[in-house]
C-alpha positions as CSV (number, residue, x, y, z in Angstrom):
1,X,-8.3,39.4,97.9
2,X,-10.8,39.8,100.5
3,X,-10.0,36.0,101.9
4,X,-6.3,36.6,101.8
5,X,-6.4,40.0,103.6
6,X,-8.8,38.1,106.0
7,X,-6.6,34.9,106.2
8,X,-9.3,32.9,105.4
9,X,-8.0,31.7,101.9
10,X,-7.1,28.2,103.4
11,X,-10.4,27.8,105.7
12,X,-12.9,28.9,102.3
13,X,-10.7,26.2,100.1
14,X,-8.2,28.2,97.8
15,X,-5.2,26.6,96.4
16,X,-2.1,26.6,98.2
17,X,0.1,25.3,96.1
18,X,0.9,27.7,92.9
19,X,-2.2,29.5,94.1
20,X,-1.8,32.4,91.7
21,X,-1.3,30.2,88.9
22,X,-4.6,28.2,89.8
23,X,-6.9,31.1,90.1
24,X,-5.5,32.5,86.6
25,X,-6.8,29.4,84.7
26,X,-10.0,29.4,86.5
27,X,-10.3,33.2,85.7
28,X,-9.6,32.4,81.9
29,X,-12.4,29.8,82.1
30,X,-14.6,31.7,83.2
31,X,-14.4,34.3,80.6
32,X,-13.9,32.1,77.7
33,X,-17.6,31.0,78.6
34,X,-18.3,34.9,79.0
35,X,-17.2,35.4,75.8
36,X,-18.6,32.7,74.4
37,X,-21.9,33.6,75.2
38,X,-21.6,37.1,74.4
39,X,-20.2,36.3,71.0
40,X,-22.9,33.6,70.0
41,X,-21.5,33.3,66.1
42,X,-17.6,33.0,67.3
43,X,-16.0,29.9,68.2
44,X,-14.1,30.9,71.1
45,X,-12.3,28.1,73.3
46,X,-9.5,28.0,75.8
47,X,-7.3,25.1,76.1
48,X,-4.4,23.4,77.9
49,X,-1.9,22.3,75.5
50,X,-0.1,19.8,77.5
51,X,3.2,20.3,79.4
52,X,5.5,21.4,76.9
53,X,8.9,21.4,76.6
54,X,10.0,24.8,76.9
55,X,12.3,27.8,78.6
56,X,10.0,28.1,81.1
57,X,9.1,24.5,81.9
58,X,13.5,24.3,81.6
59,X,12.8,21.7,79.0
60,X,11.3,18.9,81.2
61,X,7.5,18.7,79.5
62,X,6.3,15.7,77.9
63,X,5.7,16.9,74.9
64,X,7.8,19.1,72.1
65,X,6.6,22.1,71.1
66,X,5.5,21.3,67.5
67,X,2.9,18.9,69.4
68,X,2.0,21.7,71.8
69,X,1.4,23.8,68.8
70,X,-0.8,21.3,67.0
71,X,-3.6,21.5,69.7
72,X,-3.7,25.5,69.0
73,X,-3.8,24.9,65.6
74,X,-6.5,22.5,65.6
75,X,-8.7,24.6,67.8
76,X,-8.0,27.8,65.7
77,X,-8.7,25.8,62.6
78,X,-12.3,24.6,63.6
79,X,-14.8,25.1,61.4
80,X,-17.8,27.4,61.8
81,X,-20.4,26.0,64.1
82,X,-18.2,24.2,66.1
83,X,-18.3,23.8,69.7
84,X,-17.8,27.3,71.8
85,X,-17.5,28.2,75.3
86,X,-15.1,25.1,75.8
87,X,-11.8,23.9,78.0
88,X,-9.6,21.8,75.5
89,X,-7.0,19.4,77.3
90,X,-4.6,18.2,74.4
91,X,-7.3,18.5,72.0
92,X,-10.5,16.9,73.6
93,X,-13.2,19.0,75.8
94,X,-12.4,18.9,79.4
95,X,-14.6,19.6,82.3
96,X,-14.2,22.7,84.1
């Protein structure tokens, strides 16, 4: 907020484009690893499911919502001991 009520948003780098958006998925990033490392016996992950066809994408995603579904379940299905503190992108770990 400071940046923006400074107008230096654009000169320190933030998005322009879908700003909000952008910073929202960084923000859920950054917890997931908070609460990954809080919660140490939890497998707790974030993830991208692909752009799915949707209302809010007006249908035009790539792929249907059963497939956007799978990558949820997948995750939510791993077993104990599995990876934590991760970004999924359609169901493989994704640097930050």
């Amino acid at each position: 907020m400071k940046d923006f009520k400074e107008g230096s948003y654009e000169r320190k780098g933030w998005p322009k484009i879908i700003a909000a958006y952008k910073v929202s998925k960084a923000a859920m990033n950054a917890y997931t690893r908070i609460l990954a490392n809080k919660y140490p016996k939890i497998c707790i992950n974030c993830l991208c499911p692909g752009y799915v066809k949707t209302d809010i994408t007006a249908n035009t995603g790539f792929f249907t919502v059963e497939e956007g579904a799978s990558n949820v379940v997948k995750l939510a299905l791993l077993p104990n001991g599995s990876p934590s503190g991760f970004f999924y992108n359609k169901n493989q770990v994704s640097p930050f």
